[in-house]
DSSP file (Angstrom, degrees, kcal/mol; ACC not computed):
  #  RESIDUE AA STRUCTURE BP1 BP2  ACC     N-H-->O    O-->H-N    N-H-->O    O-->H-N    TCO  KAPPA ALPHA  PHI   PSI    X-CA   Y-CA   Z-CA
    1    1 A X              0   0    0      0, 0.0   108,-2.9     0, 0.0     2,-0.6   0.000 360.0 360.0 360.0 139.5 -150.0  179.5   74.8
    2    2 A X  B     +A  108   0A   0    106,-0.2   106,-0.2   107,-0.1    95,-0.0  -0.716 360.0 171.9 -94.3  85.8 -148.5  176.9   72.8
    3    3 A X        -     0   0    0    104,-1.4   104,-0.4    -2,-0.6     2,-0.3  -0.096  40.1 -87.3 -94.1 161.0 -146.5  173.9   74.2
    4    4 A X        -     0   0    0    102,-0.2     2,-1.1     1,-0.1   102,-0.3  -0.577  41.3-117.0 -82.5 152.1 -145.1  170.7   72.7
    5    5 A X    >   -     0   0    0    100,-5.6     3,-3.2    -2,-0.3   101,-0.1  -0.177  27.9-175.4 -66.0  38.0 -147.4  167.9   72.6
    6    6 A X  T 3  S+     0   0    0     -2,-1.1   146,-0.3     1,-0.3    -1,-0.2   0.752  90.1  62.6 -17.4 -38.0 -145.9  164.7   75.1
    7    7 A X  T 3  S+     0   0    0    144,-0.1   145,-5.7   146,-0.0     2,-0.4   0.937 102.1  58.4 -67.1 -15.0 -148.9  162.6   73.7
    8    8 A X  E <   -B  151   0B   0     -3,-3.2     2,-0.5   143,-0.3    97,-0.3  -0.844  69.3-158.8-112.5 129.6 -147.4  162.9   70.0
    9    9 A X  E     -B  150   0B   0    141,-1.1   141,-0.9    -2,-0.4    95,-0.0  -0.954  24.9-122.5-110.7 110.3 -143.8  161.6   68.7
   10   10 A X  E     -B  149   0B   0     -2,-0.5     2,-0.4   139,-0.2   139,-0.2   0.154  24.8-156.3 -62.5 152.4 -142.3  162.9   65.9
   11   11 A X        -     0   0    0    137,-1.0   137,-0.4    92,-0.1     2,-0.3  -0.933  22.4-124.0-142.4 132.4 -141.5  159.9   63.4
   12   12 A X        -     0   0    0     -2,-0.4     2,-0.3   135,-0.1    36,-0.2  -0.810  27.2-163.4-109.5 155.4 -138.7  160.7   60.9
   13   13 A X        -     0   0    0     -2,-0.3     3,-0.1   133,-0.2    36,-0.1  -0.800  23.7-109.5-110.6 152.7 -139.7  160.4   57.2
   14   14 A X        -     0   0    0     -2,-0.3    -1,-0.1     1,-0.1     2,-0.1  -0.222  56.8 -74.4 -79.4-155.6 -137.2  160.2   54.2
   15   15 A X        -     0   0    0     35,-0.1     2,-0.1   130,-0.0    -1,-0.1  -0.336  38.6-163.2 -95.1 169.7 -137.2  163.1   52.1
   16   16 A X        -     0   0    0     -3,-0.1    20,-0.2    -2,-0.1   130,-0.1  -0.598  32.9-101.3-152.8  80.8 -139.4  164.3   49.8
   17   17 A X        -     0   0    0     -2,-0.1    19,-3.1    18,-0.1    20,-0.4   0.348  54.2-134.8  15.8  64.0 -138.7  166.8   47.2
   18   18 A X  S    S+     0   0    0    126,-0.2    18,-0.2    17,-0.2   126,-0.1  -0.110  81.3  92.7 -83.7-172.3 -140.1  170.2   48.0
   19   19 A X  S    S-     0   0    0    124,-0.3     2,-0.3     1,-0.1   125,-0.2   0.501  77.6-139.1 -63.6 138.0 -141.5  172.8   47.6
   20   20 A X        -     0   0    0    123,-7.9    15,-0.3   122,-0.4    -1,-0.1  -0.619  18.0-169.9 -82.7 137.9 -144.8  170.7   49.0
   21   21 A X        -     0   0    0     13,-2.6    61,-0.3    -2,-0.3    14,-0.2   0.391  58.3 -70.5 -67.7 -21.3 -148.2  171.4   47.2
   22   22 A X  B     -E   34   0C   0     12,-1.5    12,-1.1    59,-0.1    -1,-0.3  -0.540  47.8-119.2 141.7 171.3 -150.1  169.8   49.4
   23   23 A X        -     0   0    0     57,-0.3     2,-0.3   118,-0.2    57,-0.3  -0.594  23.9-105.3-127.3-177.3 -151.1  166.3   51.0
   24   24 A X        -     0   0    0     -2,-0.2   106,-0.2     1,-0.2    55,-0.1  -0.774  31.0 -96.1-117.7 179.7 -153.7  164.3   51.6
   25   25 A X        -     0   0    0     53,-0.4     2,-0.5    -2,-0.3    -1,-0.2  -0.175  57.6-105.9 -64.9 144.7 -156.0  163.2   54.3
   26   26 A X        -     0   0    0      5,-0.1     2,-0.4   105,-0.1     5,-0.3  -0.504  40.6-177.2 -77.8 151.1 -154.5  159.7   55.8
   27   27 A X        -     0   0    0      3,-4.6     2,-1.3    -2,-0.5     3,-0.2  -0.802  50.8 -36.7-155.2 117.5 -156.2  156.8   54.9
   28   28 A X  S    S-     0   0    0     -2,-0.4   105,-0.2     1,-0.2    -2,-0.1  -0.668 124.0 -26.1  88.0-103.9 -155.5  153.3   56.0
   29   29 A X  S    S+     0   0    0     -2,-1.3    16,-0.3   103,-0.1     2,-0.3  -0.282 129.9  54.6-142.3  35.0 -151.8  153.0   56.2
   30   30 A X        -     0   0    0     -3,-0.2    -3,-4.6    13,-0.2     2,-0.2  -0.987  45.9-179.0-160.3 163.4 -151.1  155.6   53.9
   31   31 A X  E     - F   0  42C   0     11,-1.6    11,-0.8    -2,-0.3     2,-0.2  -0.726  31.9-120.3-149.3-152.7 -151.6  159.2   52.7
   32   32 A X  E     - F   0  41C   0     -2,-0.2     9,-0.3     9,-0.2    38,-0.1  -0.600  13.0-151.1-155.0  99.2 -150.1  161.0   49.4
   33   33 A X  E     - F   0  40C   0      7,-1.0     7,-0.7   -10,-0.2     2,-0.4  -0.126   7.0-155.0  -1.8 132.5 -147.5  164.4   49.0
   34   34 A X  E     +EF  22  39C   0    -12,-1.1   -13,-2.6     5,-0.2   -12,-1.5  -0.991  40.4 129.1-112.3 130.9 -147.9  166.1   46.1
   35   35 A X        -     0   0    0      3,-1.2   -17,-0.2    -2,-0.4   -15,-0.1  -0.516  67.9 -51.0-133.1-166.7 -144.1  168.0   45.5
   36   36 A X  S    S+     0   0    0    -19,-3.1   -18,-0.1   -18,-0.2     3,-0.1   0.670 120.4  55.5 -25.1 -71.3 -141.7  168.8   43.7
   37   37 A X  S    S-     0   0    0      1,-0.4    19,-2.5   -20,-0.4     2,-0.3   0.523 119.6 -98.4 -59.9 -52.5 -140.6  165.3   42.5
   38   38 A X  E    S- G   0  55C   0     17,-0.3    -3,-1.2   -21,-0.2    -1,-0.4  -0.874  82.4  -9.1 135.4-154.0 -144.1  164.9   41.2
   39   39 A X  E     -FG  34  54C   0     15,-0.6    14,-2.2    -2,-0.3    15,-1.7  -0.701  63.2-155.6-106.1 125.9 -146.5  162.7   43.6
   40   40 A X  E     -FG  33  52C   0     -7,-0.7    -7,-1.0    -2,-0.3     2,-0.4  -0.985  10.4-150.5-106.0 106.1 -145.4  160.7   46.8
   41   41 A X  E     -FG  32  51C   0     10,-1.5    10,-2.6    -2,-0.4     2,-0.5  -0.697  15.6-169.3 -66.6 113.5 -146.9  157.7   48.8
   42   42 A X  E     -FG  31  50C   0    -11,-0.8   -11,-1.6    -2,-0.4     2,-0.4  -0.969   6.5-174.3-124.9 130.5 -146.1  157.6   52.7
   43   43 A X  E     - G   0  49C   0      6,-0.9     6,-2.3    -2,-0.5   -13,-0.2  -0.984  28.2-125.3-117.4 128.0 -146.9  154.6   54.4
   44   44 A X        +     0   0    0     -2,-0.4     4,-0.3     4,-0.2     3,-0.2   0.642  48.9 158.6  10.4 -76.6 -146.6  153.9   58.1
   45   45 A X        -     0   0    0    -16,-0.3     2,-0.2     1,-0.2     3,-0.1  -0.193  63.5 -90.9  85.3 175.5 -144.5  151.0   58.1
   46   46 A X  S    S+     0   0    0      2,-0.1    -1,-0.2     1,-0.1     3,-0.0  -0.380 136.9  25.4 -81.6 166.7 -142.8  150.1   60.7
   47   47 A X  S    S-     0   0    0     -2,-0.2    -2,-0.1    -3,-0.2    -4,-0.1   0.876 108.7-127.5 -46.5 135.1 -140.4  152.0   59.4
   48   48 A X        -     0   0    0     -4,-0.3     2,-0.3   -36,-0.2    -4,-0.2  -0.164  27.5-170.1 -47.2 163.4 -142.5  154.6   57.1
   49   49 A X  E     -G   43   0C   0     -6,-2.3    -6,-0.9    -4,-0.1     2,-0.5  -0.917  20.7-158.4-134.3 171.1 -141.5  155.0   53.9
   50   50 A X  E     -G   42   0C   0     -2,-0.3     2,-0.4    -8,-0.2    -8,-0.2  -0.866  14.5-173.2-160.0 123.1 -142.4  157.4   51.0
   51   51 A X  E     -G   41   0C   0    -10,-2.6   -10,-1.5    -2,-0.5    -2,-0.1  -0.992  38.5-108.0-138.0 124.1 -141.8  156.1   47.1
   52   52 A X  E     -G   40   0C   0     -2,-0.4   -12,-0.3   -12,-0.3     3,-0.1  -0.203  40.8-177.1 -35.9 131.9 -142.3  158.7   44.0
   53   53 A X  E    S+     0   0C   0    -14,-2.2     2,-0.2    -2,-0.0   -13,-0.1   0.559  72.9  15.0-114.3 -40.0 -145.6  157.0   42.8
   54   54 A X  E    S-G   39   0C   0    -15,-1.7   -15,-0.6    -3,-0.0     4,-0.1  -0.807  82.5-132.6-126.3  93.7 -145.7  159.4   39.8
   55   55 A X  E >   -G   38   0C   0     -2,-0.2     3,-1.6   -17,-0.2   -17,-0.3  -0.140  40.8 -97.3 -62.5 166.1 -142.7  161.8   38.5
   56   56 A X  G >  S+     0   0    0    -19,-2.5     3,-1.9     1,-0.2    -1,-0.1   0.940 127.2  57.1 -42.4 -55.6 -143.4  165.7   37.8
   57   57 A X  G 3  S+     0   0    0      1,-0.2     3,-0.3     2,-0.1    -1,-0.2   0.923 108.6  48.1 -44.5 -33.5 -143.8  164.5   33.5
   58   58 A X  G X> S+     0   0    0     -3,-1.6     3,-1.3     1,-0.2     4,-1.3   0.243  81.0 100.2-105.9   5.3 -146.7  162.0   34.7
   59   59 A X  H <> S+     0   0    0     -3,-1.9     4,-4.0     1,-0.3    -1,-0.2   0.921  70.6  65.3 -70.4 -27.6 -148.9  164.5   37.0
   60   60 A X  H 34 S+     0   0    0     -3,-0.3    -1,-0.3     1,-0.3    -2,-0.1   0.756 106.4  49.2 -72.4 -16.4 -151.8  165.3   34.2
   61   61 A X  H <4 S+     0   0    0     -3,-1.3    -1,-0.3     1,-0.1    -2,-0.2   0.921 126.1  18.9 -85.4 -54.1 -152.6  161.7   34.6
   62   62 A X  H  < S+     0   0    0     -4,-1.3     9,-2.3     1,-0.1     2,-0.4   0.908 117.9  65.4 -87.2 -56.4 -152.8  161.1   38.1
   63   63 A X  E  <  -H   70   0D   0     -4,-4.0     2,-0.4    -5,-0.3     7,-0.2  -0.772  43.8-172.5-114.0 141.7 -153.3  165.0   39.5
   64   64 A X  E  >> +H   69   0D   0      5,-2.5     4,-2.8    -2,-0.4     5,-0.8  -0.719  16.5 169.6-103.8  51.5 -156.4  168.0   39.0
   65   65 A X  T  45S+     0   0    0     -2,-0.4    -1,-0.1     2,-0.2     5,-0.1   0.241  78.7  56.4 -55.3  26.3 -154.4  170.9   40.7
   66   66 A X  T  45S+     0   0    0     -2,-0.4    -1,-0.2     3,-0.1    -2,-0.0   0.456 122.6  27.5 -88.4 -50.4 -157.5  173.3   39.2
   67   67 A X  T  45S-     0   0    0      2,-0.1    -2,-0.2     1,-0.1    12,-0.2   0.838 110.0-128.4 -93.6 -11.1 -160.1  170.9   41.3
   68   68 A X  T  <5 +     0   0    0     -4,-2.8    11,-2.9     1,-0.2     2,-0.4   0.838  63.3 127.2  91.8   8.2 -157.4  170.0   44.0
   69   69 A X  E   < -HI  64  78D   0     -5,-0.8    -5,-2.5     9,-0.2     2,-0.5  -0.949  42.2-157.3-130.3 152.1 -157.8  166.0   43.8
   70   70 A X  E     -HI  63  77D   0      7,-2.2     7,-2.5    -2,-0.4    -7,-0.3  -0.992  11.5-138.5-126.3 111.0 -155.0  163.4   43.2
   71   71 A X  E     + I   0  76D   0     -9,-2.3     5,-0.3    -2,-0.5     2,-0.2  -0.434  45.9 142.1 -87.1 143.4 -155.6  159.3   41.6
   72   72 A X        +     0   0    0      3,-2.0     3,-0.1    -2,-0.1    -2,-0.1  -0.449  59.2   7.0 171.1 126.9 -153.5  157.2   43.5
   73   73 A X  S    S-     0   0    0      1,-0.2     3,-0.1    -2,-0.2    -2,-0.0   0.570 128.6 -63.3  74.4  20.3 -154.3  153.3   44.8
   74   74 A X  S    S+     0   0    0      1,-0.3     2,-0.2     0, 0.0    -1,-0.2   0.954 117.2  90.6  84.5  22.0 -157.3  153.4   42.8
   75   75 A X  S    S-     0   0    0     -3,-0.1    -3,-2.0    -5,-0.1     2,-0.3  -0.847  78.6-111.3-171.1 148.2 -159.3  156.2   44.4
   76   76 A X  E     -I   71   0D   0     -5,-0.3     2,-0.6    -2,-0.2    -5,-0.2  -0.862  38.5-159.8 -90.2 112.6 -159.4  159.7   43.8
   77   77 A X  E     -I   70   0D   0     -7,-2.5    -7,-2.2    -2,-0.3     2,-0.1  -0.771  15.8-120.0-120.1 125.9 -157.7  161.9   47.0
   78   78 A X  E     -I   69   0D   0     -2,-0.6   -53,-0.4    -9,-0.2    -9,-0.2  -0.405  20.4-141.4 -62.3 151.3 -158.2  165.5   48.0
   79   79 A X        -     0   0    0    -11,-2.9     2,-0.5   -12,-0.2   -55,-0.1  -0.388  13.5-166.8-103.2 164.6 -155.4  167.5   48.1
   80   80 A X        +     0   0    0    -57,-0.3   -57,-0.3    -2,-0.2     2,-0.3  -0.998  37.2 123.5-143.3 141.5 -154.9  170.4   51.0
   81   81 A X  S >  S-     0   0    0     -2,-0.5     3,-0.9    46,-0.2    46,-0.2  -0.911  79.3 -25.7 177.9-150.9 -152.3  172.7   50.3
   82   82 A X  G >  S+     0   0    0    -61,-0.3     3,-3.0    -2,-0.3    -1,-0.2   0.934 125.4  63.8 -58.5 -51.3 -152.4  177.0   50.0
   83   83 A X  G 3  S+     0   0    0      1,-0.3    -1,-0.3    -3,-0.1    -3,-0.0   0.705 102.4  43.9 -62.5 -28.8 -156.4  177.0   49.1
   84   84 A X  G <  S+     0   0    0     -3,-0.9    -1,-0.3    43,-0.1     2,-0.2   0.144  85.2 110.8-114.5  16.2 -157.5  175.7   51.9
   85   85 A X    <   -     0   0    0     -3,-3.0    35,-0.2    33,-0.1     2,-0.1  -0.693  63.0-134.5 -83.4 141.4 -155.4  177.8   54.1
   86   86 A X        -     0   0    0     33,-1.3     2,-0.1    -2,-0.2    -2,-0.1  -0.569  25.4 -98.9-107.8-177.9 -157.7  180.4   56.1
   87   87 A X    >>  -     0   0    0     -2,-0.1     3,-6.1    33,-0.0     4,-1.5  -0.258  34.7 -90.9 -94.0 174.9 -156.9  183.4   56.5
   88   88 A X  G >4 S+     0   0    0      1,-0.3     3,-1.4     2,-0.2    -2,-0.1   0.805 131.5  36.8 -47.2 -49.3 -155.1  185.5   59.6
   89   89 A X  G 34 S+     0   0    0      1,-0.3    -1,-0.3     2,-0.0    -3,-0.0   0.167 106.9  62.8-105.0  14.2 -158.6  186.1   60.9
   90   90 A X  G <4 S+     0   0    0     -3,-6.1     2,-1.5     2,-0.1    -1,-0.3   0.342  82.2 142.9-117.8 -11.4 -160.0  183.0   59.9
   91   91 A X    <<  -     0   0    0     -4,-1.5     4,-0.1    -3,-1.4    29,-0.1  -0.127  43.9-137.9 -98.3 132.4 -157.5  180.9   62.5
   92   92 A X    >   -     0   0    0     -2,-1.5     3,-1.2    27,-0.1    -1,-0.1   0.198   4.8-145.8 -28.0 110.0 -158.3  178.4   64.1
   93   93 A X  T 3  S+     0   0    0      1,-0.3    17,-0.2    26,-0.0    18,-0.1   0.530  93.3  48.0  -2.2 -55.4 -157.3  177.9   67.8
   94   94 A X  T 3  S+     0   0    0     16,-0.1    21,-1.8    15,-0.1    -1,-0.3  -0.055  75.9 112.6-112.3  18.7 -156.9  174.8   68.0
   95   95 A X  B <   -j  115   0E   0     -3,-1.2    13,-0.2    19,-0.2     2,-0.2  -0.586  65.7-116.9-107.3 157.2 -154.6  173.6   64.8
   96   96 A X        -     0   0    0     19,-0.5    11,-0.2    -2,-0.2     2,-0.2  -0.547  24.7-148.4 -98.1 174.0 -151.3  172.4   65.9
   97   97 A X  E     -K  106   0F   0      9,-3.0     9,-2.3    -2,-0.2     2,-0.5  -0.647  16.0-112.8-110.6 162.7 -147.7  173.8   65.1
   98   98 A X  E     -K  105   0F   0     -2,-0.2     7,-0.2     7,-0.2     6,-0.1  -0.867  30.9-113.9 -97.7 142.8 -144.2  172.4   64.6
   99   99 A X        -     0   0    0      5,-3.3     3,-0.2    -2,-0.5    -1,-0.1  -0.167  42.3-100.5 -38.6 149.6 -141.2  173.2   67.0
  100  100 A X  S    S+     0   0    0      1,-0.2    -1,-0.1     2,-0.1    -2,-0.0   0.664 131.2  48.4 -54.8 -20.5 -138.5  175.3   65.2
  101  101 A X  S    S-     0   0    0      3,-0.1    -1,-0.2     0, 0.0     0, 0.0   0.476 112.2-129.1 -70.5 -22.7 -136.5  172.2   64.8
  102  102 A X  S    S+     0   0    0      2,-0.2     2,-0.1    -3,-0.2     3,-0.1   0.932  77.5 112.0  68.5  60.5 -139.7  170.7   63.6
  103  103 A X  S    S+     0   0    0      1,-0.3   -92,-0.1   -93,-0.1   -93,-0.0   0.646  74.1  61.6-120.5 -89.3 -139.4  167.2   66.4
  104  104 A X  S    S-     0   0    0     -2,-0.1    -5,-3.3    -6,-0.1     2,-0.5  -0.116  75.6-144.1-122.9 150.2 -142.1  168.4   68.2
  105  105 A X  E     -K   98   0F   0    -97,-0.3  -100,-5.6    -7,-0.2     2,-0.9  -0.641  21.1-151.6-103.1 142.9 -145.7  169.1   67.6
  106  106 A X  E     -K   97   0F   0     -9,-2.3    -9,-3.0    -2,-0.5     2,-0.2  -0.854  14.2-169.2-108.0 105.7 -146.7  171.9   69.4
  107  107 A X        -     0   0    0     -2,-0.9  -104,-1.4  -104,-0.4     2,-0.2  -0.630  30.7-102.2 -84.1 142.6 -150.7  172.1   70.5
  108  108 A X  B >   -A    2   0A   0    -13,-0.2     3,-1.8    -2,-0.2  -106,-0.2  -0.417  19.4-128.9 -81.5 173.7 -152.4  174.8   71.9
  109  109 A X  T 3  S+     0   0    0   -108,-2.9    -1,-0.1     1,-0.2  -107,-0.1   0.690 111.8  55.0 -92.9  -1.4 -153.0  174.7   75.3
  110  110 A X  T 3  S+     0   0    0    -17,-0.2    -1,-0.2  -109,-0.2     2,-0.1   0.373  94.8  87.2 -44.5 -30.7 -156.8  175.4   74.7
  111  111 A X    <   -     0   0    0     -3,-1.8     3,-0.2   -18,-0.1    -4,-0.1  -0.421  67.1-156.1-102.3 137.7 -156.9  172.3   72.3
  112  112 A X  S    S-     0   0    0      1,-0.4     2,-0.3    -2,-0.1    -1,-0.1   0.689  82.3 -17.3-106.9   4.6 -157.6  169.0   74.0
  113  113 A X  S    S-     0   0    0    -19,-0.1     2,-0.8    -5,-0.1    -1,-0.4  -0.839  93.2 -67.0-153.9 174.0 -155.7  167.6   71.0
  114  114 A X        -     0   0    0     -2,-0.3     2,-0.2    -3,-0.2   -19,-0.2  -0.418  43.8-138.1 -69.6 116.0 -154.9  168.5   68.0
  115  115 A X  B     -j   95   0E   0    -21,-1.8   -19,-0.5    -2,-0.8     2,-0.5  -0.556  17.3-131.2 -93.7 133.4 -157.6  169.3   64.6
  116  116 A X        +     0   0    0     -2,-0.2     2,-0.3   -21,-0.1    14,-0.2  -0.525  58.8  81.9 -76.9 126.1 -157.1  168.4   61.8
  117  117 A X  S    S-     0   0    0     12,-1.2   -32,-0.0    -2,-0.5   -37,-0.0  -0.943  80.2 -35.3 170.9 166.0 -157.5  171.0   59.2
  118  118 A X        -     0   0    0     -2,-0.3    10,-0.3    10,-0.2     2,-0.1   0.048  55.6-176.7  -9.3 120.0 -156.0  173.8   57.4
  119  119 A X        -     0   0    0      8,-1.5   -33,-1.3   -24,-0.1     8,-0.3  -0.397  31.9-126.8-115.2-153.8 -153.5  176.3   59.8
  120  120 A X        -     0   0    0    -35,-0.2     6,-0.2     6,-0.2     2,-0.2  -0.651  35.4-138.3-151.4 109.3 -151.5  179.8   58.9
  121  121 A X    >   -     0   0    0      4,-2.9     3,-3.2    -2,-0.3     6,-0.1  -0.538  34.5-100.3 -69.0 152.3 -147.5  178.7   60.2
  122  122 A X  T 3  S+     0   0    0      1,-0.3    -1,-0.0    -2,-0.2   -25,-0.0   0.592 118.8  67.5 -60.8 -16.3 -146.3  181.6   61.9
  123  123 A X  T 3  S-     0   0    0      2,-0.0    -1,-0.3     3,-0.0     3,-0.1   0.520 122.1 -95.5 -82.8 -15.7 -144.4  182.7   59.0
  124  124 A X  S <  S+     0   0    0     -3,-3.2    -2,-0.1     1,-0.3   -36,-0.1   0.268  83.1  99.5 128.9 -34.9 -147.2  183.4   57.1
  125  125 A X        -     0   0    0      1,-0.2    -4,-2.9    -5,-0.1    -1,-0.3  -0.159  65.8 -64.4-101.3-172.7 -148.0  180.2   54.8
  126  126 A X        +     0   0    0     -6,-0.2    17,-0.7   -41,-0.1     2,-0.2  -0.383  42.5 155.8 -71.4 142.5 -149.9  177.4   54.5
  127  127 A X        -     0   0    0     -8,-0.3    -8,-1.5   -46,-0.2     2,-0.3  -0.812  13.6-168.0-138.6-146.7 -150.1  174.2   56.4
  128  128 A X        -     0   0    0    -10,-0.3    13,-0.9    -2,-0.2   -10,-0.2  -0.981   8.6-152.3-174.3 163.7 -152.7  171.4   57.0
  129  129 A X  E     -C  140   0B   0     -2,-0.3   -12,-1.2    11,-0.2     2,-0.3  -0.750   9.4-175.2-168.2 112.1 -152.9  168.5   59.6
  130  130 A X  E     -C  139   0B   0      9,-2.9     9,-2.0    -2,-0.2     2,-0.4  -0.806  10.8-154.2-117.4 143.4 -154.6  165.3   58.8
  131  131 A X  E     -C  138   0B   0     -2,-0.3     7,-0.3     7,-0.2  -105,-0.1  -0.957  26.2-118.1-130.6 135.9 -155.0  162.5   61.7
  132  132 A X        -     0   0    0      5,-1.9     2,-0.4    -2,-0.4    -1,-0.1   0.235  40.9 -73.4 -63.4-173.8 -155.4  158.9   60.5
  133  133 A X  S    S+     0   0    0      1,-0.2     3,-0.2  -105,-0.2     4,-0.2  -0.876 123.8  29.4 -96.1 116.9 -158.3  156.6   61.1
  134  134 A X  S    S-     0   0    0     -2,-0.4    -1,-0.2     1,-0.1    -2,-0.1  -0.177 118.7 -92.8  85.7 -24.3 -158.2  155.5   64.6
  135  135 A X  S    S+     0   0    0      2,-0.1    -1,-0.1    -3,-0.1    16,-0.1   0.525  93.9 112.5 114.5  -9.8 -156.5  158.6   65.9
  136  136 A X        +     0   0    0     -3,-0.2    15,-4.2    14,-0.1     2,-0.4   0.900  65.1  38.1 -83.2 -42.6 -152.7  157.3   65.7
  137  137 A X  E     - D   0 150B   0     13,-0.2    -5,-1.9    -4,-0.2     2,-0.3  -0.830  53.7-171.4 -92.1 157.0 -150.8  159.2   63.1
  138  138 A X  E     -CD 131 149B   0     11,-1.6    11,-2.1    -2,-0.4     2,-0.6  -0.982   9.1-158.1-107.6 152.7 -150.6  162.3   62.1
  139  139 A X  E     -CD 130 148B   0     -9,-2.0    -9,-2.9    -2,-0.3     2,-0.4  -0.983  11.4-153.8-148.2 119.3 -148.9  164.1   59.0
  140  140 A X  E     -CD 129 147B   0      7,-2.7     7,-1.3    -2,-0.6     2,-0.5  -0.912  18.9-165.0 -69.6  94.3 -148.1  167.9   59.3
  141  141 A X  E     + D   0 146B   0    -13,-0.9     2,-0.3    -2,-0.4     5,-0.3  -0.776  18.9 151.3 -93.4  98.0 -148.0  169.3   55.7
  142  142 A X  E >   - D   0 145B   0      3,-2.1     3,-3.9    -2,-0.5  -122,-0.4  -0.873  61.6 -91.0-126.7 176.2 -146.7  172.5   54.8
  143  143 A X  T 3  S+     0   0    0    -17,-0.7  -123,-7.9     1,-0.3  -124,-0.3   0.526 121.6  49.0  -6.1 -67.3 -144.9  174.3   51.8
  144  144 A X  T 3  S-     0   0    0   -125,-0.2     2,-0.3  -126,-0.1    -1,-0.3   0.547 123.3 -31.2 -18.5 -53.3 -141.7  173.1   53.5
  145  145 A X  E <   - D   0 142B   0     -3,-3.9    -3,-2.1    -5,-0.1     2,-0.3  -0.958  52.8-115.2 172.4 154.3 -141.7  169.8   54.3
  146  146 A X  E     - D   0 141B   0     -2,-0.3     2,-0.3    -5,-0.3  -133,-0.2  -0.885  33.5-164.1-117.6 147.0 -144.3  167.2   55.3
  147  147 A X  E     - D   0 140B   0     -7,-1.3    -7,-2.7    -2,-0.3     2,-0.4  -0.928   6.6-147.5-153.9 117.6 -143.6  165.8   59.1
  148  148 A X  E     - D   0 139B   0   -137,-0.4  -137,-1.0    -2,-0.3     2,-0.5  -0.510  15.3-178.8 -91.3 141.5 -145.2  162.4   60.6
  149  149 A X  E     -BD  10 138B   0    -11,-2.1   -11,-1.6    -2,-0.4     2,-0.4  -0.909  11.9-150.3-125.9 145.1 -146.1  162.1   64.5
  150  150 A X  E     -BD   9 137B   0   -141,-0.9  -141,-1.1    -2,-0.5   -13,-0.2  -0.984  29.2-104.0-139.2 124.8 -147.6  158.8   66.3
  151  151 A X  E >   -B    8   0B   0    -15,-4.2     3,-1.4    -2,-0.4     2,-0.6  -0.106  30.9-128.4 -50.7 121.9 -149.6  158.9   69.0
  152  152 A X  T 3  S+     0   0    0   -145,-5.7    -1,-0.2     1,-0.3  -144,-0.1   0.190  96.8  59.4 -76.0  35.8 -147.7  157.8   72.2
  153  153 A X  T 3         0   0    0     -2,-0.6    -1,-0.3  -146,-0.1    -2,-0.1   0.586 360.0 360.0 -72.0 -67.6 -149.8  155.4   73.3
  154  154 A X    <         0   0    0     -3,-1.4    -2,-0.2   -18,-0.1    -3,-0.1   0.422 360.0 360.0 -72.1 360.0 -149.8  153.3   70.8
């Protein structure tokens, strides 16, 4: 069974241009969207924020979709997206979900917290779920829409 998460609070982001290609791992105070739009930076904050770093015209510069990695700060970032999504018989247990409203992240009740990795969303597609350094954000990515959560603790 799958429940909502009390330890995790959903954090609203501003929009971001979909359909998502995929995100990266967090790192620091930051992690990076690749969309629509062309390539996104969301930072923490208080309050997060997410500014176009690179528009759709500018991607060959910055982004590899063949090898999956994305230039951005000055360091080269994997990308997560449909390839690394397993398959129905490959999934994992223990990877968290969104609510149908998408506010709450929904662990299984198996999971003593939520792993970061590659999912299957119940519809069928990809998602991914990468947990910051130190254990306090996390950013849900899938096709849809990217969605940030903070531990509620901190």
């Amino acid at each position: 069974m799958t429940t909502a998460d009390p330890r995790w609070h959903h954090v609203p982001l501003p929009p971001i241009a979909g359909p998502v290609e995929g995100l990266t791992a967090p790192a620091g105070d930051r992690f990076y969207v690749v969309a629509a739009d062309g390539v996104t930076r969301v930072t923490f904050g208080p309050p997060p924020a997410a500014e176009v770093i690179a528009i759709r015209g500018e991607l060959k510069d910055v982004y590899d979709p063949a090898e999956g990695w994305v230039f951005a700060g000055g360091h080269w970032h994997m990308v997560h997206g449909e390839a690394d999504a397993p398959t129905d018989a490959e999934q994992p247990d223990d990877r968290p979900t969104l609510s149908s409203d998408e506010a709450e992240l929904c662990v299984p009740d198996t999971a003593p917290h939520p792993a970061a990795g590659p999912f299957r969303t119940a519809e069928g597609g990809w998602g991914w779920a990468g947990e910051s350094e130190g254990g306090e954000w996390l950013a849900v990515g899938r096709a849809d829409g990217v969605q940030l959560f903070r531990r509620a603790d901190r």
